[in-house]
C-alpha positions in Angstrom: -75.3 168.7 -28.4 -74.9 169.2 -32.1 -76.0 172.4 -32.9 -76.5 174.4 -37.1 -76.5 178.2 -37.2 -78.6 179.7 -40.2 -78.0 183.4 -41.0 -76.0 184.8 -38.3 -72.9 186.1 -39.8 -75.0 187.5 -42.2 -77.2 189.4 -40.2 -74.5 190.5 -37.9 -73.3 192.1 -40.8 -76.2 193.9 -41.5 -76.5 191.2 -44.7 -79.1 188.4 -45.3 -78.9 184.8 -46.3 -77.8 185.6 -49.7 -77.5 182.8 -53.2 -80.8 181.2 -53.1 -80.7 180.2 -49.1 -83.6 183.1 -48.5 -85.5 181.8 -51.2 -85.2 177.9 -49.9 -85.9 178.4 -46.7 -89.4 180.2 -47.8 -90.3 177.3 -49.6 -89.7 175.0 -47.3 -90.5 176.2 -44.1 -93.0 179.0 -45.0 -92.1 182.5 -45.6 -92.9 183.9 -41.9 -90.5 180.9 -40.3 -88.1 181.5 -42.6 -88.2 185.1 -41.5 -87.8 184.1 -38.3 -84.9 181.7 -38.2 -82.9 184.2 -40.6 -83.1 187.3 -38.9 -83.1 185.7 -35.2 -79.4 185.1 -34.5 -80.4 181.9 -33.4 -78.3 179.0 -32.8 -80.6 176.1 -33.8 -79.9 172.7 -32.5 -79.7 169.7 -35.7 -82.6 168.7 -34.3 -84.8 171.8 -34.8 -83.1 172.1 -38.1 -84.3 168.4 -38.7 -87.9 169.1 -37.2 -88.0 171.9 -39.4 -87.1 169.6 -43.0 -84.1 171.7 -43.6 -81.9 168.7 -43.2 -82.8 165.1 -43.5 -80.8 163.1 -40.9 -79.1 163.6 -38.0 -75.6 161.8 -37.6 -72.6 161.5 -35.5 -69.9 163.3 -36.2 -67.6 161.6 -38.8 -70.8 159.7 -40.0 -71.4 162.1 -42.5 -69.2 160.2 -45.5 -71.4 156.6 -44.2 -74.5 158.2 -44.3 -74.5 159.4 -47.6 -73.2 156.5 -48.8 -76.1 154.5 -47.3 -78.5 157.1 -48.6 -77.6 156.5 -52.2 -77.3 153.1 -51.9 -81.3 152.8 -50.1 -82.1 155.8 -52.7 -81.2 153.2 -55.8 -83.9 151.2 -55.7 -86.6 153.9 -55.6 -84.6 156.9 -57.9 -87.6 157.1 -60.4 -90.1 157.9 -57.7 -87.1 160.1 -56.1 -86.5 162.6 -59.7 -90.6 162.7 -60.2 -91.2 163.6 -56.8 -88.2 166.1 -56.3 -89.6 167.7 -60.4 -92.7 167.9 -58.9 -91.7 170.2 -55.8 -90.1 172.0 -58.5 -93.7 172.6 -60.3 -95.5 173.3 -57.0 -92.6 175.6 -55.9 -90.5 176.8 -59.0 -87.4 178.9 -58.7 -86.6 180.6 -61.4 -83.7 182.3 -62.5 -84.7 185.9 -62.5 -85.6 185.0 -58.8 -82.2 184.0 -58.1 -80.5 187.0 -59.7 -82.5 189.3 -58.0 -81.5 188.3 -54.3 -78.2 188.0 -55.8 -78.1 191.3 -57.0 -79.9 193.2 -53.3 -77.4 190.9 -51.6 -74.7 192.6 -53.8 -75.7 195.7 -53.1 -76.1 195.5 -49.5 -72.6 194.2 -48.9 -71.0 197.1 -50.9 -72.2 198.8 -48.3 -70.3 197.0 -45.4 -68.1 199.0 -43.2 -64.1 199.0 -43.0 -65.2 197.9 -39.2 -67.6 195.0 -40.7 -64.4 194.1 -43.3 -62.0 193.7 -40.2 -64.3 192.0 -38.1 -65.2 189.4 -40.6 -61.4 189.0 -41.4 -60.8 188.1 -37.9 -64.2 185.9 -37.2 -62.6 183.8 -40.8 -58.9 183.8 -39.2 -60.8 182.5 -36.4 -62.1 179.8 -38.1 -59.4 178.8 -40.2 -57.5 178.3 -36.5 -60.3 176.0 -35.1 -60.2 174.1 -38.5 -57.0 173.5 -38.2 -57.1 172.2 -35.0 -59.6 170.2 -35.5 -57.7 168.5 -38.9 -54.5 167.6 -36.3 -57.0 166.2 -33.6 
């Protein structure tokens, strides 16, 4: 089962989704969802993540490279319609800059506030990972 977590070392960390992800997620699955998936510590499977439209396809691992390289390709023939539909998401749901910087700036200021507990932890959870990427690369 192939699963996507959203927002839970953040939250564990007594941070939120922080460079734009907060305000993404609000626009495309509506502020109260978004909400909810960020602070629930949730593992969400691709498939919810799919359901939700916060991906766009589902694919077997070591697909990934394929599949975008067949969504280009299909995306081609239509790119016009692609750029006029995606500039008009961006009318009907702007993002400006000032918005950015602002949840840049409380995310800033939340994570000066981190623990020497929270620092260690996170050291070890990204040691952690850097293990099980590396076994993963000699698999």
């Amino acid at each position: 089962e192939r699963h996507a977590t959203f927002g839970l070392p953040e939250i564990m960390f007594g941070l939120f989704p922080g460079m734009g992800a907060h305000a993404y997620l609000s626009r495309k699955v509506g502020k109260a969802m978004a909400e909810r998936i960020i602070v629930s510590n949730k593992t969400y499977t691709a498939e919810e993540m799919y359901d939700f439209g916060i991906v766009h396809e589902i694919v077997e691992q070591g697909e990934g490279e394929s599949a975008v390289r067949d969504f280009i390709k299909k995306s081609e023939r239509r790119h016009s319609g692609l750029v006029g539909a995606r500039r008009a998401s961006k009318l009907v749901f702007p993002l400006s800059l000032e918005e950015l910087n602002g949840i840049t700036e409380l995310w800033a200021e939340t994570a000066l506030k981190l623990t020497e507990t929270d620092l260690k932890v996170m050291s070890r959870l990204v040691a952690a990972q850097g293990r099980i990427a590396d076994r993963l690369a000699a698999a």
